[in-house]
BAMAR-840722 format. One record per residue: residue in three letters; chain; x, y, z of N, C-alpha, C, O, CB in turn. Coordinates in Angstrom, 1 decimal, padded with zeros to 4 digits. Glycine has a CB too. Example, Ala and Ser with C-alpha at 12.3 -4.5 7.8 and 13.67 -1.06 7.14 Angstrom:
REM BAMAR-840722
NODE  aa ch    n.x    n.y    n.z   ca.x   ca.y   ca.z    c.x    c.y    c.z    o.x    o.y    o.z   cb.x   cb.y   cb.z
NODE Ala  A  013.2 -005.7  007.8  012.3 -004.5  007.8  013.2 -003.3  007.8  014.2 -003.3  008.5  011.3 -004.5  009.0
NODE Ser  A  012.8 -002.2  007.1  013.7 -001.1  007.1  012.9  000.0  007.9  013.4  001.1  008.0  014.1 -000.6  005.7
//
This chain:
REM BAMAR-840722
NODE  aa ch    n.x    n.y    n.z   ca.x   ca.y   ca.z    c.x    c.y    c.z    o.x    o.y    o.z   cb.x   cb.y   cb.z
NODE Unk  A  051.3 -050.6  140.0  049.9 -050.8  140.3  049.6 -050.7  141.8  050.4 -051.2  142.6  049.4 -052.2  139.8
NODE Unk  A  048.9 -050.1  141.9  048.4 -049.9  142.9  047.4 -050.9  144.1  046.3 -051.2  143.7  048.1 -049.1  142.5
NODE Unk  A  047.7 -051.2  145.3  047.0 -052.0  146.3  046.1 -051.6  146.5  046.3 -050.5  147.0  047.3 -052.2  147.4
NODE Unk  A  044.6 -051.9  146.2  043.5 -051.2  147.0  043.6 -052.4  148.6  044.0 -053.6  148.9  041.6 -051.3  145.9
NODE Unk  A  043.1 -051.5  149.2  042.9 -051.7  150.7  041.5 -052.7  150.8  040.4 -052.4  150.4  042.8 -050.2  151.6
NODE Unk  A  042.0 -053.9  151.6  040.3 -054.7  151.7  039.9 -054.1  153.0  040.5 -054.2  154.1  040.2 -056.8  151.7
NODE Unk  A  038.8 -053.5  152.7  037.8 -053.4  154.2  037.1 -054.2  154.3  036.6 -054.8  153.4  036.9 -052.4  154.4
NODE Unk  A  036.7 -054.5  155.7  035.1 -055.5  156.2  034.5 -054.5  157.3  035.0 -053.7  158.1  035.4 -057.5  157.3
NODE Unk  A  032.9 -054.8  156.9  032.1 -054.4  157.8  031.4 -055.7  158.7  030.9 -056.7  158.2  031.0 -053.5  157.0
NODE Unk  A  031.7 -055.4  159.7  031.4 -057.0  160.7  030.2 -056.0  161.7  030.4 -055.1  162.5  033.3 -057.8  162.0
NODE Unk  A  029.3 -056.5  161.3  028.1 -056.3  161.9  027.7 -057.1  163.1  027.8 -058.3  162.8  027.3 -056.5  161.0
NODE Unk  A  027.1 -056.9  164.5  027.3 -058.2  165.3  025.4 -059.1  165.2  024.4 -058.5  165.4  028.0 -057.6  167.2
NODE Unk  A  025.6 -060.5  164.9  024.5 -061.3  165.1  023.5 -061.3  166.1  023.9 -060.5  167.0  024.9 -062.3  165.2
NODE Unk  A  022.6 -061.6  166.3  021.3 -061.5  167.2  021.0 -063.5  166.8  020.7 -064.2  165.8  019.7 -059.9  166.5
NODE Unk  A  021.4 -063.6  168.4  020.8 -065.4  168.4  019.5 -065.7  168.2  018.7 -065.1  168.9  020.9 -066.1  169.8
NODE Unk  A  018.9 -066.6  167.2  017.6 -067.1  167.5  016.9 -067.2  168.9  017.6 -067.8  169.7  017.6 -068.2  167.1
NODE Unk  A  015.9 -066.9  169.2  015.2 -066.7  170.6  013.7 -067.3  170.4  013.2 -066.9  169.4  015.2 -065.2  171.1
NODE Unk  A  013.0 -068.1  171.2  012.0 -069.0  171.4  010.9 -067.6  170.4  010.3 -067.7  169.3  011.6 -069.5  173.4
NODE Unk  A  011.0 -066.7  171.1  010.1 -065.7  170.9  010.1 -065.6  169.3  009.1 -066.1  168.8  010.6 -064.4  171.7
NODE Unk  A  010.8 -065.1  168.6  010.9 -065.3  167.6  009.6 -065.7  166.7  008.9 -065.1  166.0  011.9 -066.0  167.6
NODE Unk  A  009.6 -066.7  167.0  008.1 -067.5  166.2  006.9 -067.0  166.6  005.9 -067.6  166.1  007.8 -069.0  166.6
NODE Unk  A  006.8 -066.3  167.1  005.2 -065.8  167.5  005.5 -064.4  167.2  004.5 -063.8  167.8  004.6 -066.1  169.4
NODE Unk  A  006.2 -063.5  166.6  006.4 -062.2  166.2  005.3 -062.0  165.3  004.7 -063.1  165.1  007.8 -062.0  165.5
NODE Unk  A  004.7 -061.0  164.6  004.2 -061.1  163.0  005.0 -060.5  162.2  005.8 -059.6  162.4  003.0 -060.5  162.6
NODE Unk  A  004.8 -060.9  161.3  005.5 -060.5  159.9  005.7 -058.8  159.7  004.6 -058.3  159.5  004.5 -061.2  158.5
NODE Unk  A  006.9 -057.7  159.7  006.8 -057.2  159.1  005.6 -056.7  158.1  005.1 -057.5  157.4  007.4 -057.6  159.0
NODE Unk  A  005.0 -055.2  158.0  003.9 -055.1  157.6  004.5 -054.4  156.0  005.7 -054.7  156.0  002.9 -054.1  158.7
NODE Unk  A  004.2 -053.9  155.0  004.4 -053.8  153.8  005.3 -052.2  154.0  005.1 -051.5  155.0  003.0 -054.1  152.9
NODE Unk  A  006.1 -051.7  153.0  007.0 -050.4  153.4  005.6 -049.2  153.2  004.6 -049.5  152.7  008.6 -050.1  151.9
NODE Unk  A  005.7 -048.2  153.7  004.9 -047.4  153.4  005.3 -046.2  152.3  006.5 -046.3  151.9  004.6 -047.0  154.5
NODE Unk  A  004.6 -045.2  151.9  005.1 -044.3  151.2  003.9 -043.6  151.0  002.8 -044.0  151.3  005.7 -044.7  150.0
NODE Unk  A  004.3 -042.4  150.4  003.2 -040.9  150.0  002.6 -041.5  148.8  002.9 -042.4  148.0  004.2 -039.1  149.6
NODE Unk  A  001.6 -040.7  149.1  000.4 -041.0  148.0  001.2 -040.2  147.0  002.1 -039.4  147.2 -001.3 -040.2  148.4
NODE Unk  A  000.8 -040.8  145.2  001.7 -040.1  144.1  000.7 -039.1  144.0 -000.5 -039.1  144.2  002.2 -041.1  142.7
NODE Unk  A  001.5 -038.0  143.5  001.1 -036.5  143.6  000.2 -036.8  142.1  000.8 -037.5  141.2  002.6 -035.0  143.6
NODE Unk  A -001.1 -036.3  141.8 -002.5 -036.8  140.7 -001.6 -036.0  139.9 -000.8 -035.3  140.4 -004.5 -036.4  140.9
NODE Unk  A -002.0 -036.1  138.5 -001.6 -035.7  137.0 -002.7 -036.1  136.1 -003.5 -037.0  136.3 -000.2 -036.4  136.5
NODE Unk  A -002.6 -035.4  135.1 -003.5 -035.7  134.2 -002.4 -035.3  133.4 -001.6 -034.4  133.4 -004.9 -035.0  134.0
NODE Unk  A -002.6 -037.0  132.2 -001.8 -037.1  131.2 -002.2 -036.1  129.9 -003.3 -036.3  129.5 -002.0 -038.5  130.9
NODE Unk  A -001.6 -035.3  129.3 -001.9 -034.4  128.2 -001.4 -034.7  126.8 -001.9 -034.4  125.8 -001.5 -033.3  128.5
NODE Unk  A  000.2 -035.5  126.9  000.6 -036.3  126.3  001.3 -037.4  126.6  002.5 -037.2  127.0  001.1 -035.7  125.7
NODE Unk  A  000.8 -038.8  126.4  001.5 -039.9  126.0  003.0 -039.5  125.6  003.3 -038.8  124.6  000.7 -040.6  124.8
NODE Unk  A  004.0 -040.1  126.9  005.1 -040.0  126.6  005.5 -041.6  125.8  004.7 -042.5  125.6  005.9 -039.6  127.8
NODE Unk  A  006.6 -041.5  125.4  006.9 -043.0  125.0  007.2 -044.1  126.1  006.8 -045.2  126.2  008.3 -043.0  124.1
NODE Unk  A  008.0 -043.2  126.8  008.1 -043.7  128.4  009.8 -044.3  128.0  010.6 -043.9  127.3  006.6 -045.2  129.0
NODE Unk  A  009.8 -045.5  128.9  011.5 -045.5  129.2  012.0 -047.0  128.0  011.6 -048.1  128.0  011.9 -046.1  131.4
NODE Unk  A  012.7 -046.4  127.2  013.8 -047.5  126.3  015.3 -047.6  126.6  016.0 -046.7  127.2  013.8 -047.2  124.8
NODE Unk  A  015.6 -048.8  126.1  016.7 -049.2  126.3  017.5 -050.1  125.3  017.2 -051.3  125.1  016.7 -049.7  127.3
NODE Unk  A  018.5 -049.3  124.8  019.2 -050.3  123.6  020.5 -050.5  123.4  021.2 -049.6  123.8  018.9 -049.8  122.3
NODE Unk  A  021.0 -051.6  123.0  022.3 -051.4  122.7  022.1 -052.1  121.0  021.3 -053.0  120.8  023.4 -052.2  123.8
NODE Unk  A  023.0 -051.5  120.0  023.3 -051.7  119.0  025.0 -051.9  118.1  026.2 -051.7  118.3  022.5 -050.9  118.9
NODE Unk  A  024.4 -052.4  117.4  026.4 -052.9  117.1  025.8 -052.8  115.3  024.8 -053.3  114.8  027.3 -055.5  117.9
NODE Unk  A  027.1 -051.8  114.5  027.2 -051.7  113.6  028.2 -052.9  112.8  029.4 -052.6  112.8  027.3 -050.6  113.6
NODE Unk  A  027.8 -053.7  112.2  028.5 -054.7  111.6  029.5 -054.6  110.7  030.4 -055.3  110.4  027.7 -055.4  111.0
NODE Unk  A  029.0 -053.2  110.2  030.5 -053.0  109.2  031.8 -052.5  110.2  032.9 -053.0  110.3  030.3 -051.5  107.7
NODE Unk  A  031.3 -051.5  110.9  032.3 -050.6  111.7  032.9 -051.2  113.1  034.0 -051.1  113.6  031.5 -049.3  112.1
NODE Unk  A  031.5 -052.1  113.4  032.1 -052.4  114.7  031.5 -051.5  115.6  031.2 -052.0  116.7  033.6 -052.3  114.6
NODE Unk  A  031.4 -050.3  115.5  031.0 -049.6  116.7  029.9 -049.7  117.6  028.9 -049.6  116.9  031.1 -048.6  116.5
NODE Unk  A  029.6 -049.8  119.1  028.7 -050.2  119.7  027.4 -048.9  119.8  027.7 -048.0  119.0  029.3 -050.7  121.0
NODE Unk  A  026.6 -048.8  120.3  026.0 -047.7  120.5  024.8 -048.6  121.8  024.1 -049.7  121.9  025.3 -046.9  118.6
NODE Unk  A  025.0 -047.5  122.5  024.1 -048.2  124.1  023.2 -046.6  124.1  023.6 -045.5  124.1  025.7 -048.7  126.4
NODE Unk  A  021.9 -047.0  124.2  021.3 -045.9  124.6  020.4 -046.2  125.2  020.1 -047.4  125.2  020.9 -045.1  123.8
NODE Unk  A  019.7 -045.1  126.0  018.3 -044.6  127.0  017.8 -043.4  126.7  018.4 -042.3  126.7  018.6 -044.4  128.7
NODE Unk  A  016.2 -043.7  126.5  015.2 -042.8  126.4  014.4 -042.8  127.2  014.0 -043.9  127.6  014.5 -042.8  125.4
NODE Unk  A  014.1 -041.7  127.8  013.1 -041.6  128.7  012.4 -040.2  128.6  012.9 -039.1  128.8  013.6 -041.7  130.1
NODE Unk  A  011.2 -040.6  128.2  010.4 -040.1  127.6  008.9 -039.9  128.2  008.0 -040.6  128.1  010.5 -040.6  126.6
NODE Unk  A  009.1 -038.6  129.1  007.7 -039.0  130.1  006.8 -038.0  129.7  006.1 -037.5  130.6  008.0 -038.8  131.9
NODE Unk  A  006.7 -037.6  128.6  005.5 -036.7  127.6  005.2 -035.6  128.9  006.0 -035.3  129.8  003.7 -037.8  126.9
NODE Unk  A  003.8 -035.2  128.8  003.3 -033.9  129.1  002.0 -034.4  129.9  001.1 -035.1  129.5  003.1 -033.0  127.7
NODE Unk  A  002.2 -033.5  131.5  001.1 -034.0  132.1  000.7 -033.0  133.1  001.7 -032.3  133.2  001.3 -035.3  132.7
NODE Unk  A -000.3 -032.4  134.0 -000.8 -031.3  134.4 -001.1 -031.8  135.7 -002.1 -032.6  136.0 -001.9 -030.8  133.5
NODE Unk  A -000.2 -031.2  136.7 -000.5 -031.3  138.2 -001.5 -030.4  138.5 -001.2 -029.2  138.5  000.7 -030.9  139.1
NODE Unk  A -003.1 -030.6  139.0 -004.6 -030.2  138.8 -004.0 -029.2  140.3 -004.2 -028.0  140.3 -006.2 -031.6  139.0
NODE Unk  A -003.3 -029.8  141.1 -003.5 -028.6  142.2 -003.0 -027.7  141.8 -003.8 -026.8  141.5 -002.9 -028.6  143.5
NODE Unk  A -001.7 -027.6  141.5 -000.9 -026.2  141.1 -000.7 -025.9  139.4  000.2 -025.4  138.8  000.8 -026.3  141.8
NODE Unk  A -001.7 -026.3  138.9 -002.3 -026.3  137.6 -000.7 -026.1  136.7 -000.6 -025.1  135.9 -003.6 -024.9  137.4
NODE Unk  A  000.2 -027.1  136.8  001.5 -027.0  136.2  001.8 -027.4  135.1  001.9 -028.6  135.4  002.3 -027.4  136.8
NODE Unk  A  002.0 -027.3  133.9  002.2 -028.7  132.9  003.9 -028.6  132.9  004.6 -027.6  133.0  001.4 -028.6  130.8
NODE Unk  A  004.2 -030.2  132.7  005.7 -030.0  132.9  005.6 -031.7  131.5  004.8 -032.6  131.3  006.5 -030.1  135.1
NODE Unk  A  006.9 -031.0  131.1  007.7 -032.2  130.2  008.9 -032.6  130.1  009.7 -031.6  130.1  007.6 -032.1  129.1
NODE Unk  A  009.2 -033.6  130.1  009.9 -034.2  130.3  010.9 -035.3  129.3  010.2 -036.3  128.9  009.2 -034.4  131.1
NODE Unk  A  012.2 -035.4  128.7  012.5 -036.5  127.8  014.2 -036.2  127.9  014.8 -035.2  127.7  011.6 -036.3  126.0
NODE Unk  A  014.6 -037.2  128.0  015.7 -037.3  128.2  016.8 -038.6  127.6  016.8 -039.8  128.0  015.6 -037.2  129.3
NODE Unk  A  017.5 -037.9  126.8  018.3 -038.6  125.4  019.8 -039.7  126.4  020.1 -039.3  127.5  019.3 -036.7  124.0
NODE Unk  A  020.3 -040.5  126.0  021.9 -040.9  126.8  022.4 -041.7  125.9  021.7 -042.7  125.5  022.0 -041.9  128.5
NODE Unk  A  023.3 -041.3  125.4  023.9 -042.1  123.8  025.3 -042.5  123.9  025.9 -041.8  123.1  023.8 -041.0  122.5
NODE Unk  A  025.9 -043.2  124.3  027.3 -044.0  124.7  027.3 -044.6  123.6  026.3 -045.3  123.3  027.5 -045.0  126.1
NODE Unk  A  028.7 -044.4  122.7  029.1 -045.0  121.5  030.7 -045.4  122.1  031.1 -045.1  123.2  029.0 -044.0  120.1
NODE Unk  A  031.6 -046.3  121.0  032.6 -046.7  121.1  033.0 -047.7  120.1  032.1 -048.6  119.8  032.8 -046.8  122.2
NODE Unk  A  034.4 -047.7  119.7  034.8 -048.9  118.9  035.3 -049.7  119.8  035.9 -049.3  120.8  035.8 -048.7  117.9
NODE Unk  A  035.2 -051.4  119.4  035.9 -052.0  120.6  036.9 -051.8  120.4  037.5 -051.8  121.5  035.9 -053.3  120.9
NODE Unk  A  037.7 -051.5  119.7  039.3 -052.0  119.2  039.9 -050.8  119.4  041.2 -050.7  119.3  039.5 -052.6  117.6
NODE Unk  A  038.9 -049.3  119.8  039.7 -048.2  119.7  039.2 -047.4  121.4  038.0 -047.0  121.5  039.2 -047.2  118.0
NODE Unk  A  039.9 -047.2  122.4  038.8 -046.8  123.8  038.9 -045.3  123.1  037.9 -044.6  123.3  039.6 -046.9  126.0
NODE Unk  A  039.7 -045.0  122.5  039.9 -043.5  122.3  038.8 -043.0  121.3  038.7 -041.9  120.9  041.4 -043.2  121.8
NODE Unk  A  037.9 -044.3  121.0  036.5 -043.3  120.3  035.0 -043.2  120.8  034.0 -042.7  120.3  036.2 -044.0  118.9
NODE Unk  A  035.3 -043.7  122.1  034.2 -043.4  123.8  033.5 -042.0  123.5  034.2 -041.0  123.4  035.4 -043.2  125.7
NODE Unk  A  032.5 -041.8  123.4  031.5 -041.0  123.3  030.3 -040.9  123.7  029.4 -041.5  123.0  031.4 -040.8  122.6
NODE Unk  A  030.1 -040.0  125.1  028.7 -040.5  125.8  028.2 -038.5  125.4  028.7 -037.4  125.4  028.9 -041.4  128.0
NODE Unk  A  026.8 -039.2  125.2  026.2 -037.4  125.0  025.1 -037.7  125.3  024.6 -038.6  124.7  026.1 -036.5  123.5
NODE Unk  A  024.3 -037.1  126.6  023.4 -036.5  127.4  022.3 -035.6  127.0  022.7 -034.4  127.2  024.1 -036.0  128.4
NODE Unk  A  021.3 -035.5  126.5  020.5 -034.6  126.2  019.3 -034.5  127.1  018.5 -035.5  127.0  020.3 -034.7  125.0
NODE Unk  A  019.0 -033.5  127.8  017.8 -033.1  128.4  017.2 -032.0  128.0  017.7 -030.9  128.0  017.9 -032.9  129.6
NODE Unk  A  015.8 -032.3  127.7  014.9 -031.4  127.2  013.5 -031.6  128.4  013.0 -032.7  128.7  014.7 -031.9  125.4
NODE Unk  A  013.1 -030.1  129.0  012.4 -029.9  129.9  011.8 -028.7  129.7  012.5 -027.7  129.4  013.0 -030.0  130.9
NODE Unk  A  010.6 -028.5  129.7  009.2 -027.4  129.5  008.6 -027.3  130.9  008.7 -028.3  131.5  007.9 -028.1  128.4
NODE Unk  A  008.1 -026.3  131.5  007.7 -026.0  132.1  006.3 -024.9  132.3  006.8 -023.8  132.4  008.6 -025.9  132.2
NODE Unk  A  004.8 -024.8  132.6  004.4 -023.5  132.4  002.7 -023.6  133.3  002.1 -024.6  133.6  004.6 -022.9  130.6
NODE Unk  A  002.4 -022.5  133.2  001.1 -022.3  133.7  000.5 -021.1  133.5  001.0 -020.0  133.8  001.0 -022.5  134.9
NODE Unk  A -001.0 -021.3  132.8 -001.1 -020.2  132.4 -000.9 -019.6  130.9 -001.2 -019.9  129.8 -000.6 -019.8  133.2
NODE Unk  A  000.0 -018.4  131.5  000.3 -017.9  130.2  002.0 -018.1  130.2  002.8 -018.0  129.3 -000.3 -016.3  129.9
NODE Unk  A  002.4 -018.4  131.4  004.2 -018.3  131.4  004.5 -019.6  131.2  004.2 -020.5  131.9  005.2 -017.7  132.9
NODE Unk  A  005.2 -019.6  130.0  005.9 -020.7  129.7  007.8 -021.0  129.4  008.5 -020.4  128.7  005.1 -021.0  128.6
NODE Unk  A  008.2 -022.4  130.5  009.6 -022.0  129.7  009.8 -023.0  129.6  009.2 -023.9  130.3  010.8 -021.3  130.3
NODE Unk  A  010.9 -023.4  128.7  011.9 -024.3  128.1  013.5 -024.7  128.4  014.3 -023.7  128.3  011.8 -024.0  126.9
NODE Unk  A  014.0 -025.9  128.7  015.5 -025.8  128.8  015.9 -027.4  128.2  015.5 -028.5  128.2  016.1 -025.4  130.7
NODE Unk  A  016.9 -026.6  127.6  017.7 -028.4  126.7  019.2 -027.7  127.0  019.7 -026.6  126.8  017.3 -028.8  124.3
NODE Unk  A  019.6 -028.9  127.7  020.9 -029.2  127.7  021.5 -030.4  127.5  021.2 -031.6  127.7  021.3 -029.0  128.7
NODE Unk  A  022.7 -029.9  126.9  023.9 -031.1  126.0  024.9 -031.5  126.2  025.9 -031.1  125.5  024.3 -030.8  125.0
NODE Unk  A  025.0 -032.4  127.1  026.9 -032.3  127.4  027.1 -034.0  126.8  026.4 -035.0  127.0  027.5 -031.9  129.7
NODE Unk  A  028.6 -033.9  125.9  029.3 -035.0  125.4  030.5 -034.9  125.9  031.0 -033.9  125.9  029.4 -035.2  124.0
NODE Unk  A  031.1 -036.2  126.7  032.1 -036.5  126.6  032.6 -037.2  125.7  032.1 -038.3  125.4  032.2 -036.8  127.4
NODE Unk  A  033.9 -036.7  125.2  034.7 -037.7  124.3  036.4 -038.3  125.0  037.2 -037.4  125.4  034.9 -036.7  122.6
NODE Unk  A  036.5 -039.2  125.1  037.6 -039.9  125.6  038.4 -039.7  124.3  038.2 -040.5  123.4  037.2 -041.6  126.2
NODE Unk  A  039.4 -038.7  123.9  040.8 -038.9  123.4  041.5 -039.1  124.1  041.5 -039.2  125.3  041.4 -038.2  122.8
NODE Unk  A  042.9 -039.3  122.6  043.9 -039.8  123.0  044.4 -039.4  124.2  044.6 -040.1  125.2  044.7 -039.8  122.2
NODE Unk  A  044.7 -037.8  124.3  045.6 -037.4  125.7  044.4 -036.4  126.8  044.8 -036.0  127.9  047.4 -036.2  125.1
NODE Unk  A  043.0 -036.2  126.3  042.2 -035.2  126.6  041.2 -036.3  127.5  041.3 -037.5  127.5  041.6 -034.3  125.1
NODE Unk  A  040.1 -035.3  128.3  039.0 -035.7  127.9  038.4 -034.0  127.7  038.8 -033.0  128.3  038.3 -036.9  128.9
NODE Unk  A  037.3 -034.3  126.6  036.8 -033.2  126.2  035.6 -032.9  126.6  034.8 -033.6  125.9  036.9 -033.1  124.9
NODE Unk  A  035.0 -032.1  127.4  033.6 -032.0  127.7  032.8 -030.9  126.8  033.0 -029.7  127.1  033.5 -031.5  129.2
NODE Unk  A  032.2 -031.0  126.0  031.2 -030.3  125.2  029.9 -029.8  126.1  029.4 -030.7  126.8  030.8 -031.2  124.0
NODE Unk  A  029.5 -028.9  126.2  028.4 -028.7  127.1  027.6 -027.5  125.9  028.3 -026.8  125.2  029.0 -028.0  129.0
NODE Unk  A  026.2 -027.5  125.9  025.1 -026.5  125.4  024.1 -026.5  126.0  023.7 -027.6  126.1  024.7 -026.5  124.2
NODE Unk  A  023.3 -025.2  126.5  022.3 -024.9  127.3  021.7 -024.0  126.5  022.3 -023.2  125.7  022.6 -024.5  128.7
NODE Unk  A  020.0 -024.2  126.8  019.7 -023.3  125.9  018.2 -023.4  127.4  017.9 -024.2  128.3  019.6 -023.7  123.8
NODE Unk  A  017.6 -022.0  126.9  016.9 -021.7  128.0  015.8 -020.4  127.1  016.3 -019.5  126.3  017.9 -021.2  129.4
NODE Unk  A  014.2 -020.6  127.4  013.6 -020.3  126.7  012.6 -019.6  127.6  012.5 -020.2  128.7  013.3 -021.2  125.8
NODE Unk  A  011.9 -018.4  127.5  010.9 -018.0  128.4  010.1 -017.4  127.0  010.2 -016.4  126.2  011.4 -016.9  129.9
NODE Unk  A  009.1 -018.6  127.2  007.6 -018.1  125.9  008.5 -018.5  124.7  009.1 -019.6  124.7  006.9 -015.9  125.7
NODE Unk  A  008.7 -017.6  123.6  009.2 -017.8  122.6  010.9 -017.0  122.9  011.9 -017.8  122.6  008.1 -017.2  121.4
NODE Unk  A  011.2 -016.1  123.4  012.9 -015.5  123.6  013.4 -016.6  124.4  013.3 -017.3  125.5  013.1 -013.9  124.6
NODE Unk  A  014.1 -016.5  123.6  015.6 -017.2  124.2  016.4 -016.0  125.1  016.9 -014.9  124.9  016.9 -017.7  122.7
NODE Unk  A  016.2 -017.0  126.4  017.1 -015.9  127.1  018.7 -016.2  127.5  019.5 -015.3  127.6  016.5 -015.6  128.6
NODE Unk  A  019.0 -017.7  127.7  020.6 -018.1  127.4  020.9 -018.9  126.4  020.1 -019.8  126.2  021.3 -018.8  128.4
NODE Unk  A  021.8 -018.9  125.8  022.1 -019.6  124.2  024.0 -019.8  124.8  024.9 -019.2  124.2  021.7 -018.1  122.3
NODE Unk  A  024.4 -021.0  126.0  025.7 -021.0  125.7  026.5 -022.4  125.4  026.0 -023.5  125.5  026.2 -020.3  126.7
NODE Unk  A  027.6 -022.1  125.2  027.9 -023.5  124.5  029.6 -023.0  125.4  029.9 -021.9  125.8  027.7 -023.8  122.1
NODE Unk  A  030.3 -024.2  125.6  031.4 -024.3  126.2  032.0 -025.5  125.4  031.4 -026.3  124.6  031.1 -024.6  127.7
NODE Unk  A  033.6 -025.4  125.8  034.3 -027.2  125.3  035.7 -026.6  126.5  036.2 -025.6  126.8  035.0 -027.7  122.8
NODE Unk  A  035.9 -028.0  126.8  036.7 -027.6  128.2  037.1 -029.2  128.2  036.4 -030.3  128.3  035.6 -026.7  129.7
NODE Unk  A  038.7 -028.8  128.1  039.6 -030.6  128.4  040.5 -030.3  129.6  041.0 -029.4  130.1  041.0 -031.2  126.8
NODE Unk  A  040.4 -032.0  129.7  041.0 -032.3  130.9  042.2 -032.9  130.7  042.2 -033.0  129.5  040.3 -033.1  131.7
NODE Unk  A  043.1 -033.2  131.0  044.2 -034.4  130.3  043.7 -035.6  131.5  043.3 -035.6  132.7  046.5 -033.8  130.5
NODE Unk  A  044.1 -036.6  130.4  043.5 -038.1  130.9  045.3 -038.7  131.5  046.4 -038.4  130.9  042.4 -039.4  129.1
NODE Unk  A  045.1 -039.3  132.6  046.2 -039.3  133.6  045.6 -041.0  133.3  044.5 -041.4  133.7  046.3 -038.3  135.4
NODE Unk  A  046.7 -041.7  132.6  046.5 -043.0  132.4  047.0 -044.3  133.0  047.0 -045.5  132.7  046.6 -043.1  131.4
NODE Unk  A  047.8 -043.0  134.5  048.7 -043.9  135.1  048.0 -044.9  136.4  048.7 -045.7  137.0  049.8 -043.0  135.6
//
């Protein structure tokens, strides 16, 4: 086993000073105005779950985010947005770890419109890890990339 190394960050103090009390408070953080949209579709918006199958045992933790369809008026854009995160596993087994990522994104104005969903799962085996990846990419109705990959690593368990 290995030693991790303890670091400290020693920052140096500033003494209380009379002055102090008559300062004012800090004013509130600032930030940019949010860029206007018009909602076109009600997304679901953001969930969060975890679930446990009683017979099996196996856990399932997920996130949806789901930000529907909405139209930036300056640059007259509609964009969508929804995004899948699905982490499964047995307690009793690490080697059945499965997290899979899905993003689905639209894009268009006008008359040009495009689409992209991508898929990547990791699965934790026994001596691997296996990355599954699928992209797909759409302009109007043609599909212009359709590729899929699987590509292992060996898991170094030392």
């Amino acid at each position: 086993m290995r030693k991790v190394p303890s670091e400290r960050l020693i920052l140096p103090v500033r003494q209380p000073q009379p002055l102090d009390d008559t300062l004012p408070a800090f004013p509130g953080p600032e930030s940019a105005k949010p860029m206007e949209q018009e909602v076109l579709v009600k997304g679901d918006g953001f969930q969060r779950s975890v679930s446990t199958d009683q017979i099996t045992g196996e856990t399932v933790y997920q996130v949806v985010n789901d930000g529907g369809t909405v139209r930036h008026p300056h640059t007259r854009m509609v964009v969508s947005a929804r995004h899948v995160d699905r982490f499964t596993i047995h307690p009793d087994d690490p080697n059945s770890a499965v997290g899979t990522c899905t993003w689905e994104k639209s894009y268009g104005r006008d008359d040009w419109q495009v689409r992209l969903c991508v898929k990547a799962t990791v699965r934790a085996l026994r001596k691997v890890w296996r990355i599954e990846t699928h992209i797909t990419a759409h302009d109007g109705d043609e599909l212009i990339v359709d590729r899929a990959e699987v590509k292992e690593y060996p898991r170094d368990l030392n």
